[in-house]
N, C-alpha and C positions, 0 to 999 in steps of 0.2 A: 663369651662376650658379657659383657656388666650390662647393668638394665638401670635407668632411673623411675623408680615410681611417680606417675605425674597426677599433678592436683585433677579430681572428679568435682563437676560442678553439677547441680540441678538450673538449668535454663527456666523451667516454665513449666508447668503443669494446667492442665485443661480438665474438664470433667461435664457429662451428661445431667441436665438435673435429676435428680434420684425419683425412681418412682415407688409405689408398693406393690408386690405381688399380687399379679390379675387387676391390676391399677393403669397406669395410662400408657404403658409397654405390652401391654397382654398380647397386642397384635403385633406388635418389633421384634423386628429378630435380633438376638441377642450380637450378633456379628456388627449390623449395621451401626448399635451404639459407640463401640472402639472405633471401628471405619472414622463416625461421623468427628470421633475425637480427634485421631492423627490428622486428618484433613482439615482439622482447626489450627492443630499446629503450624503443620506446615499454610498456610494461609496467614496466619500472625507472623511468621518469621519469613517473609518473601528472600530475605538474605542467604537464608539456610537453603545450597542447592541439593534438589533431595539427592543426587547420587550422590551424596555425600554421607548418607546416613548410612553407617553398616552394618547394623541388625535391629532389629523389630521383636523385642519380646513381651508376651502378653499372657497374661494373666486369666486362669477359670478354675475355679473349683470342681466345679462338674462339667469334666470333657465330653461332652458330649452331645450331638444333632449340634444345633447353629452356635454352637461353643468347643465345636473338636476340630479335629481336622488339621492340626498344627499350624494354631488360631495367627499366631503372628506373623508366619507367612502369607496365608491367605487377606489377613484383614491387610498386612501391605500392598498385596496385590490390588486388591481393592479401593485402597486407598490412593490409589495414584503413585503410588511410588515406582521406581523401576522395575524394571524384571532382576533384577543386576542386587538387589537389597533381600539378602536373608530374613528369615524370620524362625522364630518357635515358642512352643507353649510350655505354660510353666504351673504346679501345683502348688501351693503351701499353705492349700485351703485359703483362711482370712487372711493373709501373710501372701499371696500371691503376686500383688504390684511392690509391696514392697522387696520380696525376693527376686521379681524381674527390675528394678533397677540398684538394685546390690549387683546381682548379677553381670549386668553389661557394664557396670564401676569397674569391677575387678578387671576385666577385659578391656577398660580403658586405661585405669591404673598402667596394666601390665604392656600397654601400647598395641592391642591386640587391635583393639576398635578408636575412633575418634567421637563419635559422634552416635547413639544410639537411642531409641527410642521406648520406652517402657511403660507398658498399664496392667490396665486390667477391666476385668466384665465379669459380671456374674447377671444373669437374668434367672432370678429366684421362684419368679410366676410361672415359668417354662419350663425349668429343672431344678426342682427344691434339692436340697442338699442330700447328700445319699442318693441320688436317682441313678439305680440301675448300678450301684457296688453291688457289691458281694464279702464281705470282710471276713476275714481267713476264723472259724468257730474256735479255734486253740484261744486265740485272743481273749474269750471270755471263758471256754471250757478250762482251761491250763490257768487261769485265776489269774492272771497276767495286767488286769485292769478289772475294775469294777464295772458291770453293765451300764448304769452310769455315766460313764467315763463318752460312750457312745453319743449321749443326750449332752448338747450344750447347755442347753438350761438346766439341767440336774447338776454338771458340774459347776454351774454358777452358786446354787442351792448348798450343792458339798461347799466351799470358799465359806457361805453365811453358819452353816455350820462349824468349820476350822475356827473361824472367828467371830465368835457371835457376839463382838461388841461392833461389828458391822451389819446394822439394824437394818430394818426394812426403812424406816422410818429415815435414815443417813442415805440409804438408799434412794428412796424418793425423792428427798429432798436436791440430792445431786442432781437428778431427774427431772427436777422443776427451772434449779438452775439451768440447764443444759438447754432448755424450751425457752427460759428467757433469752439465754443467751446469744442464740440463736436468731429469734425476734427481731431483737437490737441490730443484728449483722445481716439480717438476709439479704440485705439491699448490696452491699459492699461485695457478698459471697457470690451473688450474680453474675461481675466482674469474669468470673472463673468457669461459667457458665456456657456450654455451647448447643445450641439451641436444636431440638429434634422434630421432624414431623413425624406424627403419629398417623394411625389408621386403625380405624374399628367399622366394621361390618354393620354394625347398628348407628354410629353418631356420625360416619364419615372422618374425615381428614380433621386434626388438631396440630398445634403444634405443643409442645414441650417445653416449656420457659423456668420454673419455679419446680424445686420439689415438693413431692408429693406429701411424704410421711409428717412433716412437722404438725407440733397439734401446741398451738398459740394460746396463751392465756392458764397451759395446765397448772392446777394446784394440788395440794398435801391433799386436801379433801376429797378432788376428784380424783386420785390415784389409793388412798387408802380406800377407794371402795372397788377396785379391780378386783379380782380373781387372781390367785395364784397359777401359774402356768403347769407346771410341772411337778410338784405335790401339795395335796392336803394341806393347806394353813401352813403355806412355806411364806417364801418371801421376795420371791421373783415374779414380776409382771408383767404384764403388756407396757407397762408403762413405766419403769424402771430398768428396760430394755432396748438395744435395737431391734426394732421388726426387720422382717422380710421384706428385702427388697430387688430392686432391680436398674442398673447403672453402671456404668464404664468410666473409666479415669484412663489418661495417657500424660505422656512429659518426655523432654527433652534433656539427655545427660550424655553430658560432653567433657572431653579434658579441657582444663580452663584456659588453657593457650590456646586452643580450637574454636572456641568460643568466644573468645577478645578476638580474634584474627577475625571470625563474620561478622564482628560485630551484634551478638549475641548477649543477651543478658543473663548476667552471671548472680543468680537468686539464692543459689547456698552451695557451699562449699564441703564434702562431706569428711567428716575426720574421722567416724570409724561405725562399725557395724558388730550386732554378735545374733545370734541366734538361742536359744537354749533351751531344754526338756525338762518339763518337770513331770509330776504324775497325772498321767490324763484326767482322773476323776479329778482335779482341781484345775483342771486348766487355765482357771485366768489369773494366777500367780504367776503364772508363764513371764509376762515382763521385769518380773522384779530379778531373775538372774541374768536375764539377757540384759539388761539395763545395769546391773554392776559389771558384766563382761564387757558392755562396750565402755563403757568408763573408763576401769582397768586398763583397757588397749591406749587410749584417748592420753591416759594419766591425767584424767580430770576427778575431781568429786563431784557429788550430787549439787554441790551449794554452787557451782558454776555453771549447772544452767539455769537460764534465766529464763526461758519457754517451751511450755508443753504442749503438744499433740497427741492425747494418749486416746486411744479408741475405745470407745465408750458401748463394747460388746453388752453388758453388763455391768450398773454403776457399782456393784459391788465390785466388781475386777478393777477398778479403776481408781476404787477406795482401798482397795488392799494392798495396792502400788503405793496412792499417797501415805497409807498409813506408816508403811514400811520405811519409806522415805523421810519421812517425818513432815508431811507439806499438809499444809490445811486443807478439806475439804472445797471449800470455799478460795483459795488461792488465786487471784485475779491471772497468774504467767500461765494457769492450767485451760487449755480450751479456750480461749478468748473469746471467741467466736460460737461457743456450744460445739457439739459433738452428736455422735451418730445415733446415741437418745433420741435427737431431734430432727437430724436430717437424714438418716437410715445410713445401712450397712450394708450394698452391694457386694458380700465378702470380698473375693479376691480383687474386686476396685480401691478398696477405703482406703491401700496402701500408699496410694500416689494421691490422695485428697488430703490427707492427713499431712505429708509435702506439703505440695501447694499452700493450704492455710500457714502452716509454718512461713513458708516465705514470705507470705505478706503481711505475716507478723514482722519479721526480720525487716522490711521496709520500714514498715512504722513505727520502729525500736531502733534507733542505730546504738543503742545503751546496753546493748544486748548482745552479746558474741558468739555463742554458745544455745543453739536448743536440742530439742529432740521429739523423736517421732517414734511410738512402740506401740505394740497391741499385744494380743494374747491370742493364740491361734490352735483350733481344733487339735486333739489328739493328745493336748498335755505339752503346748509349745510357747513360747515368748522370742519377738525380736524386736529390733531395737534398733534406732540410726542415728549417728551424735551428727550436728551441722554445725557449721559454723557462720555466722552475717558477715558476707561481705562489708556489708555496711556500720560497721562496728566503729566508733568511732573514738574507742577507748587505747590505752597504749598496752 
């Protein structure tokens, strides 16, 4: 039988405000954050009947206590959805929401699903990264990767090394952009925002409105007097980084006939994906081959997109993108809104955040046809997702 591959739309995206590690999540269970997300969804779209959604995939880095359990099931459960709506978990470390809505694409694409649901959580204060591997010793003894390779921030450190006209100083200053930028947006980013109660044993009940991690007003000044993180008179900071954080992202991805039919809103349209390996000690090079692969696929150039969402793991990773690309530092289409510099990096959440902003850039751009959405992911990884604006309003 023949098969027609049918248009994948992004509907909408939602997200927890970010908090910081042992910050205003320390007492949440990492579970409840997705829960509280998909119940936003489905509450924003009253149109969307939930037995209509056919799978629930969700996103954790570290499977594990109130983030295992084959997270997408259970948080559907949870979530009010039917007994009747599958779910499952999904790893790709920082890459994890964006590999669960790749993932239920292809299965719409291929007519398998209509309608499916995709995030991610990561509660960083609960279970820091590594908690409780075990990673196979050939990996390091068999020379197979550099020790290094292990430590995100040394492979950020190795990148300033490869390229050492990627200064601390370009560094920073990305860094201060990203706090401005940010500043200027937080009001608008709200919007996107669904709201948590909290509980601590000491201050009682809170609620959760605004993220945690931003730090308003930073400058060159107060960042060139940070500490280096991870070597001696290197050039990685606290503050020319994302911190540790903790937060859940979810959204709604539907074939776009599915979605016109509920009367659903159709917020980007996705034209191709790639994934790609490069060498773990450098890992946040990772987007710059995943980002010519999805191009390739697309048959677009770099010069036709017109907006970025690149995740801001490391400004050096982010600079080593634009450099490669040839886009200025300073690029007004990059980040519009700041990046995870300043609003933190729930890893396997940021994939569906980094969406979401997209879209509502695509709103307020119809001049704009074309963005994209890429990070650089643990292990020596890059992925990548080209969009397209509905709202395009060019021929």
């Amino acid at each position: 039988m023949s098969r027609t591959v049918r248009e994948v739309v992004f509907v909408d995206g939602v997200r927890t405000p970010f908090g910081k590690a042992g910050g205003m999540y320390a007492e949440t269970r990492a579970d409840d954050l997705v829960i509280r997300c998909i119940r936003e969804l489905l509450r924003r779209y009253p149109q969307l009947p939930p037995e209509r959604v056919d799978d629930v995939a969700i996103a954790a880095t570290t499977q594990i206590g109130d983030q295992g359990l084959t997270l997408g099931r259970t948080a559907a459960l949870l979530a009010g959805l039917p007994k009747s709506v599958p779910g499952y978990s999904i790893d790709r470390m920082c890459a994890g929401a964006m590999t669960a809505v790749t993932s239920v694409a292809g299965g719409i694409a291929f007519g398998a699903y209509d309608i499916a649901v995709a995030g991610g959580v990561e509660h960083m204060g609960r279970h820091p990264m590594g908690e409780g591997v075990d990673p196979n010793p050939r990996i390091i003894s068999e020379k197979l990767v550099d020790p290094s390779a292990l430590i995100m921030g040394a492979t950020a450190e190795n990148l300033h090394d490869r390229y050492p006209h990627l200064t601390k100083e370009r560094a920073d200053a990305f860094a201060v952009a990203s706090q401005a930028k940010y500043a200027a947006a937080a009001r608008d980013l709200e919007k996107d925002f669904v709201t948590v109660a909290t509980r601590s044993a000491e201050s009682g009940w809170g609620l959760a409105t605004s993220d945690e991690p931003p730090r308003p007003g930073t400058t060159m000044e107060a960042l060139a007097k940070l500490k280096t993180s991870f070597r001696p008179h290197g050039r990685v900071t606290a503050g020319n980084s994302a911190g540790l954080n903790d937060g859940a992202t979810a959204s709604i991805i539907a074939a776009e006939d599915v979605a016109r039919e509920l009367g659903l809103p159709v917020g980007m349209r996705m034209v191709s994906y790639a994934f790609a390996g490069v060498e773990p000690e450098v890992m946040g090079a990772g987007p710059i081959p995943s980002t010519e692969k999805a191009l390739a696929k697309a048959g677009l150039s770099i010069s036709d997109i017109g907006l970025y969402e690149l995740n801001e793991a490391f400004a050096v990773q982010v600079l080593a993108f634009l450099d490669h690309f040839g886009i200025a530092d300073d690029d007004p289409r990059v980040n519009p809104s700041g990046g995870a510099i300043a609003m933190g990096h729930p890893l396997a959440a940021s994939g569906v955040r980094l969406m979401t902003q997209l879209s509502r850039h695509f709103a307020a751009h119809p001049e704009v046809r074309y963005g994209l959405t890429a990070m650089c992911i643990g292990i020596g990884m890059g992925g990548t997702v080209i969009w397209e604006n509905p709202a395009w309003e060019g021929k």
